[in-house]
C-alpha positions as CSV (number, residue, x, y, z in Angstrom):
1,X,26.5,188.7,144.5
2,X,30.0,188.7,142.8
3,X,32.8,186.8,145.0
4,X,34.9,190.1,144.2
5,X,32.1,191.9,146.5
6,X,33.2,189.6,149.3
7,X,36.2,191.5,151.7
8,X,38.4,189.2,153.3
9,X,38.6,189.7,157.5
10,X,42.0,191.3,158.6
11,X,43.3,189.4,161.8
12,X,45.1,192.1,163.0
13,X,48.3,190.5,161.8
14,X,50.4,190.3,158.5
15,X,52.2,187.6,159.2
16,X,48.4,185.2,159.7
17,X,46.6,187.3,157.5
18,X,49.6,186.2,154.1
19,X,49.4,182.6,155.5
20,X,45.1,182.9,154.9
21,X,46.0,184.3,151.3
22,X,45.1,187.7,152.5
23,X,42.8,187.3,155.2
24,X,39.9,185.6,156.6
25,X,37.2,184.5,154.1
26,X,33.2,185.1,155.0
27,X,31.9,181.5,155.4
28,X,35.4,179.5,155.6
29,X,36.3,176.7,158.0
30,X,40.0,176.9,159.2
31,X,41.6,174.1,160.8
32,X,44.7,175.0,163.3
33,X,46.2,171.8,164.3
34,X,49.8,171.7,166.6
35,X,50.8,169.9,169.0
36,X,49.7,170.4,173.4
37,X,51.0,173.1,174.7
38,X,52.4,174.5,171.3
39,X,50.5,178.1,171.5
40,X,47.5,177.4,169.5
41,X,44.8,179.4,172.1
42,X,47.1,181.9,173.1
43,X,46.9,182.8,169.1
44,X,43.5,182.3,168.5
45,X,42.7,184.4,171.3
46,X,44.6,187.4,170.3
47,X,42.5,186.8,166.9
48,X,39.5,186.8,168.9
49,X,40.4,190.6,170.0
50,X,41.4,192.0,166.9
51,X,38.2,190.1,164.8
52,X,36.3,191.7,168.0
53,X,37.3,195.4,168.0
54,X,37.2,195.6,163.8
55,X,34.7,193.4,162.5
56,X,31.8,192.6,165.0
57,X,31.2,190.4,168.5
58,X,33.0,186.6,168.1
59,X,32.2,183.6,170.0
60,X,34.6,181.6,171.7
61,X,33.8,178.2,172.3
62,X,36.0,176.6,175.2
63,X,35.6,172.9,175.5
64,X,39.1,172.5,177.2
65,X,39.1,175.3,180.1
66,X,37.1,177.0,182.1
67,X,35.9,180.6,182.1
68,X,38.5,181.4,185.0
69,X,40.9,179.8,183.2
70,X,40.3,181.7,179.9
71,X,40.2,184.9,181.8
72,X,43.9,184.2,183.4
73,X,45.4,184.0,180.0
74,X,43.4,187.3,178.4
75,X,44.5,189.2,181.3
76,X,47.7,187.6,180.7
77,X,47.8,188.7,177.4
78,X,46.1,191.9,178.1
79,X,42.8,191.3,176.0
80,X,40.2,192.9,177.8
81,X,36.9,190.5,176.3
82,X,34.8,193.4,174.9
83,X,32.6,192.1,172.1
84,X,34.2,188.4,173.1
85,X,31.4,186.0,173.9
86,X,32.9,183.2,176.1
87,X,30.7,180.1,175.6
88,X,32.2,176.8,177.7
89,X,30.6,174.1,176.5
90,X,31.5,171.1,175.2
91,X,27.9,169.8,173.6
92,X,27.9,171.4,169.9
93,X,23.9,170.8,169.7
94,X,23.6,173.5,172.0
95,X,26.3,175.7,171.3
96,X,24.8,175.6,167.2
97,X,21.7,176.7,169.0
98,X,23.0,179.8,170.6
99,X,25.0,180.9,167.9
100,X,22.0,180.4,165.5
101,X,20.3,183.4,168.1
102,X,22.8,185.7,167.6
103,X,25.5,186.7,164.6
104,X,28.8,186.8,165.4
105,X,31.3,187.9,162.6
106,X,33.5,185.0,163.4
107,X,33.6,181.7,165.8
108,X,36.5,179.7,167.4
109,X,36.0,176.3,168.8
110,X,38.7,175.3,171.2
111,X,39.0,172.2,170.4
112,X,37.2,170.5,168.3
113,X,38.3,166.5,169.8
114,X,36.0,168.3,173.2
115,X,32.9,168.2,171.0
116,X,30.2,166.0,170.7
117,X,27.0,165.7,169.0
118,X,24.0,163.6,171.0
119,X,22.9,161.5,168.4
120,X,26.2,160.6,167.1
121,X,27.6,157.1,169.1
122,X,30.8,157.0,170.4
123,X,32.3,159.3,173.3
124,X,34.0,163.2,172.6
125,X,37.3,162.8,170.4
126,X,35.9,159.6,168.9
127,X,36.6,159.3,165.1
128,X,32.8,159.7,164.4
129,X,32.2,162.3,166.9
130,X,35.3,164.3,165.3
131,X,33.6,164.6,161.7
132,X,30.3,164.8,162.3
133,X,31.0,167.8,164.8
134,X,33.2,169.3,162.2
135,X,30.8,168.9,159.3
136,X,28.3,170.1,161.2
137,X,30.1,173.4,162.2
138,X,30.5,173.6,158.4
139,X,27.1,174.1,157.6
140,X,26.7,176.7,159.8
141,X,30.0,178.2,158.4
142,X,28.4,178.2,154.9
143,X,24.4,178.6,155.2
144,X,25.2,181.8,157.7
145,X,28.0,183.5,156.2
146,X,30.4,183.0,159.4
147,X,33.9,182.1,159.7
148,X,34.7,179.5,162.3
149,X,38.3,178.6,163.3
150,X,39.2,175.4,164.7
151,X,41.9,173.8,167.1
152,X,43.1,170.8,166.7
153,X,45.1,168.5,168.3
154,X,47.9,166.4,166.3
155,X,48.9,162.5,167.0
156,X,52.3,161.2,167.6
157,X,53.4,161.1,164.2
158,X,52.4,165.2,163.5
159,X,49.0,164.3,161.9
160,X,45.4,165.9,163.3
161,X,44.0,163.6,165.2
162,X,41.0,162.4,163.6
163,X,39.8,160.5,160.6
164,X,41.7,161.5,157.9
165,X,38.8,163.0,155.8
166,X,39.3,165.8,158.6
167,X,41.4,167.8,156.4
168,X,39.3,167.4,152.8
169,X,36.5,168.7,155.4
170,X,37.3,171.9,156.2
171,X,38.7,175.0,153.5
172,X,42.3,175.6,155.2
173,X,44.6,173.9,157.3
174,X,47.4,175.6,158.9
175,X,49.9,173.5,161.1
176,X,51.7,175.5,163.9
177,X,54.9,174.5,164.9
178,X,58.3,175.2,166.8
179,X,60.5,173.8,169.6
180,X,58.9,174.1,173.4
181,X,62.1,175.2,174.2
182,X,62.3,178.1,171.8
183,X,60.7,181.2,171.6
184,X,59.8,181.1,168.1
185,X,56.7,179.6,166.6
186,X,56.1,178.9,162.9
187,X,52.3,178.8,161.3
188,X,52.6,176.9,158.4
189,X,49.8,176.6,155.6
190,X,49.1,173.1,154.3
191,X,46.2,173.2,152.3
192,X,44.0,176.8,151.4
193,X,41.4,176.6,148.9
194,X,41.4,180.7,148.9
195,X,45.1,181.3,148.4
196,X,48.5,179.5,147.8
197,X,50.0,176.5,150.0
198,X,53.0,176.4,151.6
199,X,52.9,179.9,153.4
200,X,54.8,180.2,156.3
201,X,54.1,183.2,159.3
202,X,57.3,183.8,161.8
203,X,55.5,184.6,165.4
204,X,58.3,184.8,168.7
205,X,56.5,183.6,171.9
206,X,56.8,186.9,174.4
207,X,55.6,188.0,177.5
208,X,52.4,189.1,176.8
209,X,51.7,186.8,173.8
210,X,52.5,186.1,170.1
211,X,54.1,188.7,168.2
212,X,55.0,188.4,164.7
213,X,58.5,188.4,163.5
214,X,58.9,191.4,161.1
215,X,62.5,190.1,159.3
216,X,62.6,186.1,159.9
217,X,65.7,185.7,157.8
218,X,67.6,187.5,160.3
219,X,66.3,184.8,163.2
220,X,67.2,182.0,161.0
221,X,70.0,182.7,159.1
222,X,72.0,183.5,162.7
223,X,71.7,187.5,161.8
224,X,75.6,187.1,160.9
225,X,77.8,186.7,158.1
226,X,80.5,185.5,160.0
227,X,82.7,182.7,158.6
228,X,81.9,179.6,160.8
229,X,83.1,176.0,159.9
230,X,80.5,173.7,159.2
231,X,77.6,176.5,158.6
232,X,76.3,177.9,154.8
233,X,73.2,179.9,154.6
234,X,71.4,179.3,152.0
235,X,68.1,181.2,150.7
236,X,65.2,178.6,150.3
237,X,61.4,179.8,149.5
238,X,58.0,178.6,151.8
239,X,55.2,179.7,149.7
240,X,56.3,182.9,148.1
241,X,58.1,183.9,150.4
242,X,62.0,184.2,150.3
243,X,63.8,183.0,153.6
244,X,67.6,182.9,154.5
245,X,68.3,179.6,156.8
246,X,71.5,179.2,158.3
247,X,72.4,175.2,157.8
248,X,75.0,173.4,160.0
249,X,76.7,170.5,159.9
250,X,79.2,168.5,162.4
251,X,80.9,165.2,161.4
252,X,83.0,163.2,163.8
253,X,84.4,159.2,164.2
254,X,82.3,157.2,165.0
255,X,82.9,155.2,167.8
256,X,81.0,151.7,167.5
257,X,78.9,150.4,164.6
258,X,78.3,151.9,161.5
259,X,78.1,155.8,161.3
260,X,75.5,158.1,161.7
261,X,73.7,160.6,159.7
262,X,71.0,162.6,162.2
263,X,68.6,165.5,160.4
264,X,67.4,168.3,162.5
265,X,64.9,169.9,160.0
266,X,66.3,168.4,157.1
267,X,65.0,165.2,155.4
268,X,67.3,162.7,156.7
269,X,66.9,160.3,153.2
270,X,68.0,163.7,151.5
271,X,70.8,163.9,154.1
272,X,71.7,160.1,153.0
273,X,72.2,160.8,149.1
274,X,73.7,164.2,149.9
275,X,76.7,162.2,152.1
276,X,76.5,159.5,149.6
277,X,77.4,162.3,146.4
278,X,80.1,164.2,148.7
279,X,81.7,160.6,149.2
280,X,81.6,159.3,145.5
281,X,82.3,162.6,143.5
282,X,84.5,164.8,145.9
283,X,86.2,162.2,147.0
284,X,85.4,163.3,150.9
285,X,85.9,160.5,153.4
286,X,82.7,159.8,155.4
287,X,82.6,156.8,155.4
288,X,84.1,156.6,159.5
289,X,82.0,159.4,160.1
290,X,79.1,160.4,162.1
291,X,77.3,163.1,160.4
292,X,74.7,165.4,161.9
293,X,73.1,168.3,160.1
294,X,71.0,170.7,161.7
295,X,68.7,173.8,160.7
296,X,68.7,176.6,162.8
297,X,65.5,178.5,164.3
298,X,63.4,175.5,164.2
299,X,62.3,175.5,160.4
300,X,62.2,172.3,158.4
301,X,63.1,172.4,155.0
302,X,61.9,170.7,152.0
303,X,62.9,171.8,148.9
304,X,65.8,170.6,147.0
305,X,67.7,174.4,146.7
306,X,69.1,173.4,150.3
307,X,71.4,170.5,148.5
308,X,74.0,172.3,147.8
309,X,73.9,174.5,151.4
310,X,74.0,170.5,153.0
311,X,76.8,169.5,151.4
312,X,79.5,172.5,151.7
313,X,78.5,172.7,155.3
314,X,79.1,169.5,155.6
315,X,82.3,169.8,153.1
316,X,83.5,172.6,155.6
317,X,83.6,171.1,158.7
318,X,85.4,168.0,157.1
319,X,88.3,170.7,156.0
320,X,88.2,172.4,158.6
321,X,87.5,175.4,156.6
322,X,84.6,178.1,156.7
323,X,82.7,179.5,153.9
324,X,84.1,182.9,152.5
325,X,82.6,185.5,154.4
326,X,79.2,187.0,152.9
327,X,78.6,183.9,150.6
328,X,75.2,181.7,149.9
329,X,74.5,179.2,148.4
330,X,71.6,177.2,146.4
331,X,71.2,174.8,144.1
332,X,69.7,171.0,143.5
333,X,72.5,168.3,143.9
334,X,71.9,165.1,140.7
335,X,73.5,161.4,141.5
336,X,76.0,162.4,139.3
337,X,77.4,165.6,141.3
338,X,76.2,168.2,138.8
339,X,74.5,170.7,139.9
340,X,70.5,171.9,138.2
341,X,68.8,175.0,138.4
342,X,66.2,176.1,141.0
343,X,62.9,178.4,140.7
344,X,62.7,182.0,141.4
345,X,66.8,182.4,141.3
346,X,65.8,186.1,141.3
347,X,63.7,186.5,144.5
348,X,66.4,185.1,146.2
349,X,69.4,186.8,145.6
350,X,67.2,189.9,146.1
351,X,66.5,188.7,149.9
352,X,70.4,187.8,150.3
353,X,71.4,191.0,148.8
354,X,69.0,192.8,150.9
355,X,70.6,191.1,154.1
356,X,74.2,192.3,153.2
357,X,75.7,189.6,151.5
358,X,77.5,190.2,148.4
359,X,78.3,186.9,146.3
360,X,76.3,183.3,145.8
361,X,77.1,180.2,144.8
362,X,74.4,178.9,142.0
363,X,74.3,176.5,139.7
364,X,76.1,177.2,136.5
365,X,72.6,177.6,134.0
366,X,70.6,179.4,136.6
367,X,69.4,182.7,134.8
368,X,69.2,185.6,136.4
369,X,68.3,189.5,134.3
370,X,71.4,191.8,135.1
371,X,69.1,194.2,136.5
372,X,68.7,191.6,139.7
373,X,72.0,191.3,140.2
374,X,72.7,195.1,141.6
375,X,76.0,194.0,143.0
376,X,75.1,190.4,143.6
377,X,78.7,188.6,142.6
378,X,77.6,185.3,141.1
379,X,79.6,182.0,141.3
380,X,78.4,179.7,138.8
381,X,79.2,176.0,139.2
382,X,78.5,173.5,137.0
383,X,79.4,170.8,139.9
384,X,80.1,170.0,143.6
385,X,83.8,169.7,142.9
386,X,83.7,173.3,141.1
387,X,81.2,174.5,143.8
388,X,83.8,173.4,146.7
389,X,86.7,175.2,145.3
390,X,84.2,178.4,144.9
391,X,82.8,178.5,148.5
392,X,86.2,177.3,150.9
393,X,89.2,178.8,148.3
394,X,87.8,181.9,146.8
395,X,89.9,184.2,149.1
396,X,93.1,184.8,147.7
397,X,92.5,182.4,144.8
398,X,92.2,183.6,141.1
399,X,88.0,183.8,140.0
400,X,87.3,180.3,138.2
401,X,85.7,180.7,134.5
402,X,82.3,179.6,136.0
403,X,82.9,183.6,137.9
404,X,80.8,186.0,136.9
């Protein structure tokens, strides 16, 4: 049978379904890891309704609560358990027996550190009782055709608890993440061997569940375009996905000992060069200063197109002075203060430009078609220094040759 004949499983959701690459694949093994408490079976039990009502009955095994415990949170989140098979059972010999009687279109095993195979030594969560449950879900996964989801619990340092062969194991591995404190939750894919890494899916924690965010960049960008000190917005890509993330920055004396630099979000080694740069080559005083930068909304960011964002936030609340209003900024930030060129200059300026704002700050050999532009006023700078005087003095100031 040709793969192409295979249709992919629609979760109900856009936001899950992009971060799968399009959907559940027939036969795959998915992996959710987060941490307690995060939101993991709230979500995969609103995937267990809308797998239920379009593709055929799913089994839900529930090694962590009881049936009357499930049924709080369905009623909770108003899923009604038609076509839902509610298995609690922590024993995976006998749960693979009664899914090998029936044939569910999908299975979700919450969690898998509750399962335990009888001739494997060692107790439930052990390392050995971890992979041999999840390679045996696996073959079942692939001699039957059926999709089975996994939770997962994470260790203290954000990895799935677990040998570390865990992950080669299974086909995807999404993370979920997101402040306790905050409504929003981010599903973030890690590794998909039916679609592209690095996806991210916005879900906001409601009432009566998850619901997915339909325009993230306004929840993380601050839905503004007001001028702030210390804040930039920059555009940065997870996965192919264009995203505008408001970045702030607050520096003040330090009081005793040497000063800080704190990272919310943001690589705090990056943060390190970034203060280091702004010190040597714009000649700003940090060196008495405690400097904290923080992303907003929760999202940690990774690639290098943030440098630039960093470092005029950080610039701006030094002067005391705000971006001008309906800026952003990208670009990659070198030892030597120049400024180099990011990927997909195009997708970005489109998602800025959609969002209302009217003029970017980019590194000076970024190219960009004409046609993207569509009223996009484009700052080129060919360094930090030139960049500064771009972002904090264009109002009332003459356009700089590096204008365009």
């Amino acid at each position: 049978m040709s793969l192409d004949a295979v249709p992919r499983l629609s979760l109900g959701t856009a936001e899950f379904d992009r971060v799968l690459g399009g959907g559940l694949v027939p036969g795959s093994l998915v992996l959710l890891g987060g941490e307690p408490g995060i939101g993991k079976s709230t979500l995969l039990l609103q995937l267990c309704a809308h797998l239920a009502t379009g593709s055929g009955p799913v089994v839900y095994v529930s090694g962590e609560e009881s049936p009357q415990q499930v049924r709080l949170r369905s009623l909770r989140l108003g899923v009604t358990g038609e076509r839902i098979l509610l298995l609690a059972e922590t024993n995976l010999d006998a749960v693979l027996d009664y899914l090998a009687s029936i044939s569910p279109s999908a299975v979700v095993v919450d969690s898998i550190q509750t399962m335990f195979l009888e001739g494997v030594v060692g107790a439930a969560g052990s390392l050995s009782q971890v992979r041999e449950s999840t390679l045996a879900l696996m073959r079942f996964a692939k001699q039957r055709s059926v999709s089975v989801l996994l939770a997962g619990h994470v260790t203290k340092e954000g990895a799935i608890a677990g040998p570390g062969t865990l992950e080669h194991i299974v086909d995807v591995v999404l993370y979920m993440e997101g402040d306790r404190h905050s409504a929003y939750r981010l599903v973030r894919s890690v590794k998909n061997r039916f679609g592209s890494t690095d996806e991210l899916g916005v879900f906001e924690m409601a009432a009566h569940g998850l619901v997915e965010v339909a325009n993230p960049s306004l929840v993380f960008s601050g839905g503004g375009q007001g001028r702030v000190v210390g804040s930039a917005v920059v555009p940065v890509l997870e996965g192919s996905r264009p995203l505008l993330v408001e970045i702030q920055a607050l520096s003040t004396p330090a009081g005793f000992g040497p000063p800080r630099r704190v990272a919310n979000g943001f690589d705090v080694n990056r943060l390190l060069l970034i203060t280091a740069v702004l010190s040597k080559r714009a000649r700003i005083r940090l060196a008495d200063q405690d400097v904290i930068v923080n992303v907003t909304g929760g999202l940690r960011i990774s690639e290098p197109a943030a440098d630039l964002g960093v470092a005029l936030a950080i610039a701006s609340c030094v002067r005391d002075r705000a971006l001008s209003r309906g800026v952003v900024v990208f670009g990659e930030l070198g030892l030597g203060g120049e400024l180099r060129t990011v990927t997909q200059a195009s997708r970005r300026l489109s998602e800025a430009r959609r969002l209302g704002f009217d003029s970017c700050v980019l590194p000076r050999e970024t190219q960009v078609e004409p046609s993207d532009m569509d009223g996009m006023r484009l700052l080129r700078a060919s360094s930090l220094g030139n960049a500064l005087s771009l972002a904090l003095e264009r109002e009332g100031a003459e356009p700089d040759a590096g204008e365009s």
